[in-house]
Wavefront OBJ file of the C-alpha trace (Angstrom):
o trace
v -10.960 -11.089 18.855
v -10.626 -14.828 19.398
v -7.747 -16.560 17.475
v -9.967 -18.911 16.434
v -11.690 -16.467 14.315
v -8.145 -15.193 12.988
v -7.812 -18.917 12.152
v -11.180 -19.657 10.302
v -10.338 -16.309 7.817
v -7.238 -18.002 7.100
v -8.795 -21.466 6.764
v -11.845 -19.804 4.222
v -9.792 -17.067 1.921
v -6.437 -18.614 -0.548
v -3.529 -15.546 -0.006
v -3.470 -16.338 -4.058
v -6.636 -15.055 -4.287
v -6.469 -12.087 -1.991
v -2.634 -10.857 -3.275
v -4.008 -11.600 -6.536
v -6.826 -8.818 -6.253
v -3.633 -6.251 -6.125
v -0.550 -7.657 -8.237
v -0.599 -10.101 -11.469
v 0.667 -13.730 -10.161
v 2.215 -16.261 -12.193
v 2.565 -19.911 -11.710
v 6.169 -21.163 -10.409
v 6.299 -24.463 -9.507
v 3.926 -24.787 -6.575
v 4.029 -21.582 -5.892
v 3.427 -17.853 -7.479
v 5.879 -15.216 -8.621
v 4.959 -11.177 -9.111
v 6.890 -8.046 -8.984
v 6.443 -6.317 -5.754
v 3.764 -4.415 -4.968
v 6.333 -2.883 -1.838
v 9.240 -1.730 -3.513
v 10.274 -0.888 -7.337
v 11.346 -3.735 -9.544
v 11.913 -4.921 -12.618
v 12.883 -8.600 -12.389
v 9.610 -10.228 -9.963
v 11.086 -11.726 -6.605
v 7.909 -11.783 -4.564
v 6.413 -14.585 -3.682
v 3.248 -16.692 -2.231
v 2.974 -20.196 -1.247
v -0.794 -21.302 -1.439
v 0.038 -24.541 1.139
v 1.455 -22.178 3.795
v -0.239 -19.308 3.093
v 2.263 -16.690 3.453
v 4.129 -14.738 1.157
v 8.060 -13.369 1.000
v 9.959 -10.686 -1.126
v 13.590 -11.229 -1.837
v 14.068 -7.860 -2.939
v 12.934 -6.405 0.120
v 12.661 -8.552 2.697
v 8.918 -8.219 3.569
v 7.048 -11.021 4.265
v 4.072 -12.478 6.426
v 0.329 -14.047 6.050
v -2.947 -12.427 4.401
v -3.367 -9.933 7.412
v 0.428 -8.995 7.079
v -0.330 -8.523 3.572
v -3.819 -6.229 3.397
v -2.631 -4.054 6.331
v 0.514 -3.395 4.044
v -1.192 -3.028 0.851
v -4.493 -0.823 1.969
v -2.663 0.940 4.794
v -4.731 -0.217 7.465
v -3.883 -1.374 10.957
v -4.475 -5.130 12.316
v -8.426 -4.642 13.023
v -8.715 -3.209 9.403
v -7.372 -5.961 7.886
v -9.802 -8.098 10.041
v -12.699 -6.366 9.156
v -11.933 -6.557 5.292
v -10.898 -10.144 5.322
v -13.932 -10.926 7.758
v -16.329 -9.672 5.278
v -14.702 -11.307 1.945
v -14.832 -14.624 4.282
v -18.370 -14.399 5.093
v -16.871 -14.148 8.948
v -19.015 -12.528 11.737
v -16.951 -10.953 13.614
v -18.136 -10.826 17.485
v -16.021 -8.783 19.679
v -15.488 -8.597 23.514
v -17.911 -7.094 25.849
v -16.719 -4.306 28.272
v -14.778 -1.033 28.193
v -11.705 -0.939 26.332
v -8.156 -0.309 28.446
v -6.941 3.162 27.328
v -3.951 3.839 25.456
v -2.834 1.772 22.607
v -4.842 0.649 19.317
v -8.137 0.627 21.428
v -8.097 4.472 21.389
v -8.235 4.582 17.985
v -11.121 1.562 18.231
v -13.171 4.294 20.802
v -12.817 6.936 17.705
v -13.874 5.084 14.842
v -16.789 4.209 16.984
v -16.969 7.937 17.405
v -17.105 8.448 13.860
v -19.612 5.416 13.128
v -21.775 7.112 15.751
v -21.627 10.843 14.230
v -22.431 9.685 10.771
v -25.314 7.783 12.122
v -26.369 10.377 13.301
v -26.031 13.021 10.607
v -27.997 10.599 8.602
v -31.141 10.587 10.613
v -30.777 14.529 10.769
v -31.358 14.453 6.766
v -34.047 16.766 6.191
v -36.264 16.873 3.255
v -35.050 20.108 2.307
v -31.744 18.311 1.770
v -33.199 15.465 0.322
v -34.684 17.960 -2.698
v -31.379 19.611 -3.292
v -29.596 16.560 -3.344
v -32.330 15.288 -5.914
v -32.225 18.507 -7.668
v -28.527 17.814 -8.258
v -29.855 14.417 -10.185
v -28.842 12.246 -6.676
v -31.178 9.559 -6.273
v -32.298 8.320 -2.885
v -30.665 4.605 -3.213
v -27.165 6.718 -3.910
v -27.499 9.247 -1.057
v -28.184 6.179 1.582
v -25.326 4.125 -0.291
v -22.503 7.448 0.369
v -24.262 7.531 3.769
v -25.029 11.324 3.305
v -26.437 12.982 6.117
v -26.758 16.883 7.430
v -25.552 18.560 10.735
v -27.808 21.047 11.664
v -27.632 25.027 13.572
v -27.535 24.136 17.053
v -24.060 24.667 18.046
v -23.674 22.040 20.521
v -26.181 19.030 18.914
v -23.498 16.631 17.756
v -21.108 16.649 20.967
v -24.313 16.082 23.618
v -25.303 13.423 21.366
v -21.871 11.825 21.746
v -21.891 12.526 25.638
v -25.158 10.611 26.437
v -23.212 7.559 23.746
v -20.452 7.641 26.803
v -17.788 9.220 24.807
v -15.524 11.533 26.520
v -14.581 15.525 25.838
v -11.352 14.369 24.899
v -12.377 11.784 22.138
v -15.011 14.228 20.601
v -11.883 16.231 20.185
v -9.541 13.762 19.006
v -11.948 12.702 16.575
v -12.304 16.612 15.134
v -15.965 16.477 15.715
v -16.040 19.238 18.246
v -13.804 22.250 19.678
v -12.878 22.757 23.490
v -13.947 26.144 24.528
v -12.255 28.637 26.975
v -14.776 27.848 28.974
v -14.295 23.909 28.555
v -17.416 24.199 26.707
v -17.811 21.847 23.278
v -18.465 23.264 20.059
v -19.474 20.792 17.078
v -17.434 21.199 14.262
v -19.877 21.359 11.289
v -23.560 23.079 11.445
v -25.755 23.810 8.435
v -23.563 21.223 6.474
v -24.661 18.358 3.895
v -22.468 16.181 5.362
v -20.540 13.481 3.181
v -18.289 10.838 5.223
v -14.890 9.921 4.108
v -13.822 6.755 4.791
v -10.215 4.854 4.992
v -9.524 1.941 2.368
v -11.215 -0.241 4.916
v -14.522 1.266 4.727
v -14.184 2.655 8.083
v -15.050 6.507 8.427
v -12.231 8.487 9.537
v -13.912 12.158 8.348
v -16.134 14.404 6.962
v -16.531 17.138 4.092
v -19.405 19.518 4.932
v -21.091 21.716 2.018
v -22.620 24.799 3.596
v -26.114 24.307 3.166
v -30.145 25.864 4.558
v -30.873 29.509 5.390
v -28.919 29.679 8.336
v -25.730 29.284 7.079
v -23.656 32.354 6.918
v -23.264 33.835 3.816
v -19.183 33.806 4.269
v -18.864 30.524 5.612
v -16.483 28.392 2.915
v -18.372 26.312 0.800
v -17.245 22.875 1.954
v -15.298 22.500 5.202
v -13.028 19.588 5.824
v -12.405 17.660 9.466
v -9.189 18.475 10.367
v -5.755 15.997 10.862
v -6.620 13.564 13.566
v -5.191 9.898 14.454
v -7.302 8.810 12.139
v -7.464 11.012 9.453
v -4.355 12.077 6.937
v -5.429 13.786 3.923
v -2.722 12.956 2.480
v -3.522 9.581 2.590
v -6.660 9.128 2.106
v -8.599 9.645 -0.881
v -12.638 10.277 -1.061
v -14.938 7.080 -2.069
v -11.612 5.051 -2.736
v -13.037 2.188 -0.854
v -15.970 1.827 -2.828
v -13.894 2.787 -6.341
v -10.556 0.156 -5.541
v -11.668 -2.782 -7.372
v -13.476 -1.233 -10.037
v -10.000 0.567 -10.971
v -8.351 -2.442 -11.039
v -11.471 -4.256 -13.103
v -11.556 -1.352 -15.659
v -7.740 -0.822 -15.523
v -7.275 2.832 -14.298
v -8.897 5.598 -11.895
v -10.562 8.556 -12.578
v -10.044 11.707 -10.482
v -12.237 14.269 -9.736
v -12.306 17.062 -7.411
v -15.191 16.583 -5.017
v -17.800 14.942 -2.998
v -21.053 15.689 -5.843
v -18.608 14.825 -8.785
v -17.918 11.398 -6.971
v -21.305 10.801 -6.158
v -22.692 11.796 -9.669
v -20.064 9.751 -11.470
v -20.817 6.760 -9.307
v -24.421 6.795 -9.663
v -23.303 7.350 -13.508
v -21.827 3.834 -13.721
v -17.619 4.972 -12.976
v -17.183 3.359 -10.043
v -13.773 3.658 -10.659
v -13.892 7.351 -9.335
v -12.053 9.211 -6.460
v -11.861 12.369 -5.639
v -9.654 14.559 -3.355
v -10.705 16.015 -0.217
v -9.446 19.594 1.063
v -5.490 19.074 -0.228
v -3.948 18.830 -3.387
v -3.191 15.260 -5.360
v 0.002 13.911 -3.226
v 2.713 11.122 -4.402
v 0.889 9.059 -1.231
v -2.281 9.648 -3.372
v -0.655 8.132 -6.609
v 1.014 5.463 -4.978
v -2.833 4.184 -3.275
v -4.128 4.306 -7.144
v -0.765 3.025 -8.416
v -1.947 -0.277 -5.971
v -4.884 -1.076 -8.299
v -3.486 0.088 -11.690
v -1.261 2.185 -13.848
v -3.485 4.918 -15.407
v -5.118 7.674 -14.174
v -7.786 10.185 -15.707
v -7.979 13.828 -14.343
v -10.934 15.385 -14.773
v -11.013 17.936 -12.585
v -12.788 21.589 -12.899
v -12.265 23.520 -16.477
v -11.453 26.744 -15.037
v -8.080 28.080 -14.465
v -7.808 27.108 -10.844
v -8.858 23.529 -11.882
v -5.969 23.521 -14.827
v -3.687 24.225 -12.047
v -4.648 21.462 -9.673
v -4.530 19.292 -13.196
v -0.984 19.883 -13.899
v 0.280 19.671 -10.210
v -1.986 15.785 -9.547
v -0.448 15.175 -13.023
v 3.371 15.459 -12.362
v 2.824 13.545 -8.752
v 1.488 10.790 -10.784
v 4.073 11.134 -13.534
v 6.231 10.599 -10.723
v 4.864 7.680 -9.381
v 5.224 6.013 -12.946
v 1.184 6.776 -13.581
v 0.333 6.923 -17.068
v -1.698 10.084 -16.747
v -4.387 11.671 -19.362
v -6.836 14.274 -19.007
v -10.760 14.366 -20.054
v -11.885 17.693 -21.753
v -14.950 19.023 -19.962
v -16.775 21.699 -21.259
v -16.369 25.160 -19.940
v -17.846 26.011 -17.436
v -19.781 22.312 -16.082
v -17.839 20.015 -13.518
v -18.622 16.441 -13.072
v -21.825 16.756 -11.386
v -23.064 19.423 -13.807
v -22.621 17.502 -17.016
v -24.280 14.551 -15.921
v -27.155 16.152 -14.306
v -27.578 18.814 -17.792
v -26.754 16.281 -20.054
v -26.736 12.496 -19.378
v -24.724 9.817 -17.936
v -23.715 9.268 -22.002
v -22.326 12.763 -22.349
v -20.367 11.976 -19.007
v -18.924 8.619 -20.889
v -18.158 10.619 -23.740
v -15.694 12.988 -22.113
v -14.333 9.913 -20.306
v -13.574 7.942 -23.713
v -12.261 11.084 -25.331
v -9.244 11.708 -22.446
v -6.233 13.183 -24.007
v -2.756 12.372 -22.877
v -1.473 14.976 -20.787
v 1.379 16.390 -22.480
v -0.967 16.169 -25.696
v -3.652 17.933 -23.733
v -1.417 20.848 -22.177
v -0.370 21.149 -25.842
v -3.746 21.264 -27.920
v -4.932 23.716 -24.678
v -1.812 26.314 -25.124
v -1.879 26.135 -28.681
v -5.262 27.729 -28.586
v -4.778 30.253 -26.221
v -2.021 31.511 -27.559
v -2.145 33.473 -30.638
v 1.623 33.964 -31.245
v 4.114 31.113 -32.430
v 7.100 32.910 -30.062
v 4.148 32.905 -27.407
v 3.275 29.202 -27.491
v 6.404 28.083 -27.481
v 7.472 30.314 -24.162
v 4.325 28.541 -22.868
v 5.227 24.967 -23.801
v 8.821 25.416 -22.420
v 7.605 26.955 -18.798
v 4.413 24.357 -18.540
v 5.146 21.588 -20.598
v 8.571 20.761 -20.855
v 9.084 20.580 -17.304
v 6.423 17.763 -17.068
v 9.460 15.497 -19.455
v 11.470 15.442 -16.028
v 8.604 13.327 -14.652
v 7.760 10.996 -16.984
v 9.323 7.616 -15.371
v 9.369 5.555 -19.625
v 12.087 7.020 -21.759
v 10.171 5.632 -24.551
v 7.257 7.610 -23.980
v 9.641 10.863 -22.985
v 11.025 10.522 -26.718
v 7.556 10.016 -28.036
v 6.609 13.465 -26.355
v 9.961 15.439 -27.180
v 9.026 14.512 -31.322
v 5.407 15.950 -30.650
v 6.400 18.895 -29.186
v 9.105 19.213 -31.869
v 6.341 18.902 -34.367
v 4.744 21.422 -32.982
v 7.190 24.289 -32.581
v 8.434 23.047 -35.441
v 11.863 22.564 -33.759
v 14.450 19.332 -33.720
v 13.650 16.276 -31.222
v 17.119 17.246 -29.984
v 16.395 20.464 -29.404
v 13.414 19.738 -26.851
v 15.533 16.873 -25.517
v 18.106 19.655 -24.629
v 15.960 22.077 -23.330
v 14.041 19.199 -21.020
v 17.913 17.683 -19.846
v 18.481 21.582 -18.841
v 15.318 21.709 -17.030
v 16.214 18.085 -15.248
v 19.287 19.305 -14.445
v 17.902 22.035 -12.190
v 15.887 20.277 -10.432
v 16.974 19.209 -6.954
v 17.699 15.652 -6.121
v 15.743 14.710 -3.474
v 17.270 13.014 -0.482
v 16.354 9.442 -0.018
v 15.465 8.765 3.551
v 16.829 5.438 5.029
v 14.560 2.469 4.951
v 14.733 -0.245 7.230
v 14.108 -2.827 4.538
v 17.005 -4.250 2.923
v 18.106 -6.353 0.246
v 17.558 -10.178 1.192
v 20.658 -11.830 2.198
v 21.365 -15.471 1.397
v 21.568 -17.007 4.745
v 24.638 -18.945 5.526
v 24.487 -22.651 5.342
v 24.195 -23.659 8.747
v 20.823 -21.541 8.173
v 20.284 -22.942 4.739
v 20.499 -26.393 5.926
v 17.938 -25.363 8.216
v 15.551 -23.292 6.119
v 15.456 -27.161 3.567
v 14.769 -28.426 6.414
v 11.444 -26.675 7.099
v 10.360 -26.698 3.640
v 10.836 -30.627 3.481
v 8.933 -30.437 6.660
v 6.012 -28.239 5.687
v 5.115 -30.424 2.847
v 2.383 -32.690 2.023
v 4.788 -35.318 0.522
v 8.393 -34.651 1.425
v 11.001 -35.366 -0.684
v 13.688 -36.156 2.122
v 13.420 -38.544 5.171
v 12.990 -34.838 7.550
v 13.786 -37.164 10.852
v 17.196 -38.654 9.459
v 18.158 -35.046 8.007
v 17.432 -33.292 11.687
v 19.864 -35.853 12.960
v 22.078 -35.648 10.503
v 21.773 -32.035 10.908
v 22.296 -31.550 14.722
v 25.330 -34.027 14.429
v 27.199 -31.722 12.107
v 25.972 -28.454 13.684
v 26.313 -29.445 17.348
v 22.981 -29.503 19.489
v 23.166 -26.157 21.007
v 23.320 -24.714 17.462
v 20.415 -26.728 16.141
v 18.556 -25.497 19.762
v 19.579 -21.731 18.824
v 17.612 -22.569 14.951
v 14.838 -23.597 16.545
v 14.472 -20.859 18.332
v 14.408 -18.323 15.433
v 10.888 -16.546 15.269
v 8.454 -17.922 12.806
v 8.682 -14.850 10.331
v 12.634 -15.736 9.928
v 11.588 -19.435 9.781
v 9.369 -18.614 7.058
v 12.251 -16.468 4.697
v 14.226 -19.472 5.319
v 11.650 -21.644 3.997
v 11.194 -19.585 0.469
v 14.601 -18.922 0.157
v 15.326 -23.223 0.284
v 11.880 -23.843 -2.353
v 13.795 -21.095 -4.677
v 16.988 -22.389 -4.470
v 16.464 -26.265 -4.325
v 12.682 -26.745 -5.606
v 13.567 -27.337 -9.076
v 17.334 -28.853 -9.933
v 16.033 -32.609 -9.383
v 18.838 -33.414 -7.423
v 17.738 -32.190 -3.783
v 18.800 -35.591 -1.782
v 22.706 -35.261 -2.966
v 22.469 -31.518 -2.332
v 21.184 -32.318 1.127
v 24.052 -35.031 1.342
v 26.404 -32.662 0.267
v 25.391 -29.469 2.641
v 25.367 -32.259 5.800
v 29.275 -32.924 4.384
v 30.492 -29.600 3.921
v 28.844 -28.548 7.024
v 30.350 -31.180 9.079
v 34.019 -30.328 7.502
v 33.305 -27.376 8.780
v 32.573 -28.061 12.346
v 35.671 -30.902 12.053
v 38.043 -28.484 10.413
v 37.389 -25.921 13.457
v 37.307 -28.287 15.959
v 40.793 -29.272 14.712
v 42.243 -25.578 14.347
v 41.349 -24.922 18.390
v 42.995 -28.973 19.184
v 46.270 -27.589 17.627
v 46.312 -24.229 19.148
v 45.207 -26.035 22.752
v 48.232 -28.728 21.873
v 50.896 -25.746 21.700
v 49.393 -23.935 24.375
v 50.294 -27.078 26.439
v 53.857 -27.799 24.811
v 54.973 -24.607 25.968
v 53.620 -25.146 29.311
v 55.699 -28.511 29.811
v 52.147 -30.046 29.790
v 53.283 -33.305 28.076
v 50.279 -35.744 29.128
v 48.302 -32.980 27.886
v 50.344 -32.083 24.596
v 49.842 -36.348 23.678
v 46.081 -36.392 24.481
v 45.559 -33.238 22.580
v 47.471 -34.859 19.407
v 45.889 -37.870 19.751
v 42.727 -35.552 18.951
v 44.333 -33.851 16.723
v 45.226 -36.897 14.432
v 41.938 -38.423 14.924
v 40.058 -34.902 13.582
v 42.706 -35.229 10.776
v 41.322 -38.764 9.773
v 37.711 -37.747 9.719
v 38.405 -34.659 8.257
v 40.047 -36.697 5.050
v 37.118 -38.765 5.290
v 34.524 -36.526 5.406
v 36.148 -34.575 2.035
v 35.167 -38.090 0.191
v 31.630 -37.362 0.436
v 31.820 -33.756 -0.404
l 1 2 3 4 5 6 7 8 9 10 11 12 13 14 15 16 17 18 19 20 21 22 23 24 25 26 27 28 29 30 31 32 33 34 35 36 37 38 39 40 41 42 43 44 45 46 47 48 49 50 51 52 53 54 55 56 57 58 59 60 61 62 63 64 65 66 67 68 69 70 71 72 73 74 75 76 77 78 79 80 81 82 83 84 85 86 87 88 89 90 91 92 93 94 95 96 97 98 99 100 101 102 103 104 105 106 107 108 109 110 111 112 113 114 115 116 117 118 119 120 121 122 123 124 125 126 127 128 129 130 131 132 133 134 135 136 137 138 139 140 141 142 143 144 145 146 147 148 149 150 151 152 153 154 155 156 157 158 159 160 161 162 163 164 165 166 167 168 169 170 171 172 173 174 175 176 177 178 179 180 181 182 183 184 185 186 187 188 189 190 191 192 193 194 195 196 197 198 199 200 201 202 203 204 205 206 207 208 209 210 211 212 213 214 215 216 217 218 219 220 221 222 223 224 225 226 227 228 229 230 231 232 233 234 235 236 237 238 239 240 241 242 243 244 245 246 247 248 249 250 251 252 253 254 255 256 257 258 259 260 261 262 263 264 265 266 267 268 269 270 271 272 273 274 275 276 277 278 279 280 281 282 283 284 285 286 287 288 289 290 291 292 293 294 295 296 297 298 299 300 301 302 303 304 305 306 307 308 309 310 311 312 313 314 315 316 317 318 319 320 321 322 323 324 325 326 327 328 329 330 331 332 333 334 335 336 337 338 339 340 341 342 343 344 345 346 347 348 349 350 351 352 353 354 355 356 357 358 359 360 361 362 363 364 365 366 367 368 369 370 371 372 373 374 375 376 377 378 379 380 381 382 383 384 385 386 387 388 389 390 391 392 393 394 395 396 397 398 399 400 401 402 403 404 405 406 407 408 409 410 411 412 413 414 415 416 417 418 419 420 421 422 423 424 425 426 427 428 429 430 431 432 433 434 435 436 437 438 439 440 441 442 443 444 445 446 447 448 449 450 451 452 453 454 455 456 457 458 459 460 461 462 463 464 465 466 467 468 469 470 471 472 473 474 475 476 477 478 479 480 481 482 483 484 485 486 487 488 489 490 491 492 493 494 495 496 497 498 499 500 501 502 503 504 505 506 507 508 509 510 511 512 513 514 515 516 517 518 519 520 521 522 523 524 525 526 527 528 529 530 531 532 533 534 535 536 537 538 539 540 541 542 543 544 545 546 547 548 549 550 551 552 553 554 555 556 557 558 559 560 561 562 563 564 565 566 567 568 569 570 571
């Protein structure tokens, strides 16, 4: 990709407008302030300067331009960062012609193409037997083209040919998890007699498939959805079904709604909640909170309303909890998921259940409380199930709000539940935090200070200092082979030093006497230690018998003195 085209994305898209699409900026000065959307904080110390473009966190030390940024944020490499920023800037992008070299990032280029090319061709493969069932489960046409739906047939071998003719090798079929190897070295596609649903990264890009058995020759034992397996591309873990499509219509509508599957997605969508995601073959992970936590605070579980699905409620719901994620629960109907209600009783009924969500620890309690017919019962219930989930919640405002309703309704003391949920914190193992390489900002000393005012007076419009006089000034109170080693520095440290001069000088009103008085202090410095090695060189030569030496040095030595005294005028 030519750096031209890197260049024009910059030149069309504001970083305030793409940061602000993920965390709430405010105004400071001329540029923005926000909390971090990279570490936990409470006081904001990221920030974004529109006229360079780039952005810098004090708290953690991350910092860079709008590519930097979205492959941080969304989890995407360089290439998905181009491709989402190419598309909000209206950018074609053309790339170059040829094979790719192996090894590196183009091997994962050679298996999203991979992927691209399956689902193509899964799509064509739709039959109009899947068409009906997919229309029988109220899908319409326009929503089975927009998921990309598609169907992988009974020939074992369809999909890897296919891929062969397209020039891709055994080995990246493999990779990919579109095919097995054989003893034999023989291929084996991965999915047959599937409706096949595509699961892409944040990016858009696919990275895997869910497969729904599906057509008369599927066997009767086969599992009802089969998932691609862990590739380079693919972490289920990570990734979370139709979030793509659903990330800016969580942060539009303020929270996410989880469900547990491809048809409960799709219906839901279609529905008019495109703020839905669903999980894919794994349970809800931290990483999964964290990805919704990007976009907004609140999540809605509404997941199966079986026993299996009240499990997988409780366990998404304490990895949110943990993640800070206000968390409630929508109360389906027994026995219809998602997809069922809609298609039995209306996109309306659907909103219903939606606007109706309970909060969790309210749900888990109105859901015991009816189950179990004895007081002594419900309350063994609430202290094995509920209690535990006080450990997770991140407010201590809404943990006391929680320990009174559950005291209200075992009708015990607030202490009493707070007791019983510190017992239950207590036993619960403090997890080991794993060494980050991101550290808290240090101020830079003022050699580098003097510097870093020195590049923000330089990168503006309008500067407020004479920049050539205060390089001179600079270098002559540094010494040129320092100010040669500054200039050296790479452009991302250039750029910290840059934020960390705005913050610090950009709004006392005095900025020409603090420049004055850093060029002072700086050159005391450099006098003062210039002076400490004459004297030391001075004895050094006094005890050799050096004489002619000894006078030259103190000559030097009284001379340093006077400018020293000088120089402490203007400090």
């Amino acid at each position: 990709m030519a750096a031209d085209t890197v260049q024009l994305i910059k030149d069309r898209l504001n970083i305030v407008d793409v940061v602000g699409q993920y965390v709430k900026l405010q105004r400071a000065g001329q540029n923005y302030r926000a909390r971090c959307p990279f570490h936990a904080e409470r006081t904001p110390s990221f920030m974004v300067s529109p006229d360079r473009g780039t952005y810098h966190c004090f708290g953690c030390s991350v910092g860079g331009d709008i590519f930097s940024f979205v492959e941080a944020i969304e989890g995407v490499d360089f290439k998905g960062a181009l491709k989402m920023l190419a598309e909000k800037a209206g950018v074609p992008l053309v790339y170059a012609q040829g094979n790719p070299p192996a090894g590196g990032k183009d091997e994962t280029d050679r298996l999203f193409e991979a992927m691209e090319t399956a689902t193509l061709f899964y799509q064509r493969a739709l039959t109009p037997e899947a068409r009906a069932y997919l229309g029988g489960r109220g899908i319409s046409e326009q929503t089975i083209t927009a998921f990309r739906v598609g169907v992988a047939g009974d020939e074992w071998d369809a999909l890897a040919r296919y891929l062969r003719e397209k020039k891709f090798s055994d080995r990246e079929i493999v990779d990919a998890g579109l095919a097995k190897k054989g003893e034999r070295g023989n291929l084996t596609d991965k999915f047959r007699n599937r409706i096949m649903f595509p699961i892409s990264d944040t990016a858009g890009r696919v990275v895997a498939f869910s497969g729904r058995t599906f057509g008369p020759s599927a066997h009767p034992d086969a599992p009802k959805y089969l998932n691609s397996p862990e590739t380079m591309l693919y972490h289920k873990s990570r990734i979370l079904y139709g979030f793509d499509r659903a990330k800016h219509a969580i942060r539009k509508h303020t929270f996410a709604v989880l469900v547990e599957g491809q048809m409960d997605l799709i219906a839901s969508h279609q529905a008019g909640w495109s703020n839905t995601v669903a999980v894919s073959g794994t349970a809800f992970t931290t990483e999964h909170a964290l990805l919704i936590k990007r976009m907004s605070d609140n999540l809605l579980l509404a997941l199966d309303p079986d026993e299996a699905g009240f499990k997988a409620a409780t366990r998404a719901a304490r990895a949110a909890l943990q993640q800070g994620l206000n968390v409630k629960v929508a109360p389906l109907p027994p026995g219809l998921d998602p997809a069922d209600l809609i298609q039995k009783e209306g996109a309306d009924a659907w909103k219903k259940v939606i606007r109706e969500a309970k909060d969790i620890v309210m749900f888990l309690l109105d859901v015991l409380e009816a189950s179990t017919k004895a007081k002594d019962a419900f309350r063994r219930s609430v202290e094995s199930i509920v209690i535990p989930f006080l450990a997770d919640v991140q407010s201590p405002i809404a943990r006391e709000q929680y320990e009174k309703e559950i005291a209200d309704r075992l009708g015990v003391s607030a202490r009493a539940v707070a007791e019983a949920s510190a017992k239950v914190k207590a036993q619960i193992p403090v997890p080991k935090v794993p060494e980050t390489p991101v550290r808290k900002a240090d101020a830079p000393n003022r050699i580098k200070q003097a510097y870093g005012l020195l590049l923000w007076q330089e990168s503006m419009k309008e500067p407020l200092l004479d920049t050539d006089q205060f390089a001179k000034d600079l270098e002559d109170a540094i010494g040129k082979e320092a100010m040669d080693e500054l200039r050296r520095m790479p452009l991302e440290t250039k750029e910290t030093l840059r934020f960390f001069a705005e913050q610090l000088h950009g709004h006392n009103g005095t900025l020409k006497r603090d420049a004055a008085t850093l060029i002072a202090i700086l050159s005391d410095e450099r006098l003062r230690g210039e002076l400490a090695a004459t004297r030391d060189a001075m004895l050094e030569a006094e005890r050799k018998g050096d004489e002619a030496a000894a006078e030259d040095l103190s000559e030097k030595s009284r001379l340093l003195t006077a400018a020293i005294a000088k120089s402490g005028k203007k400090v």
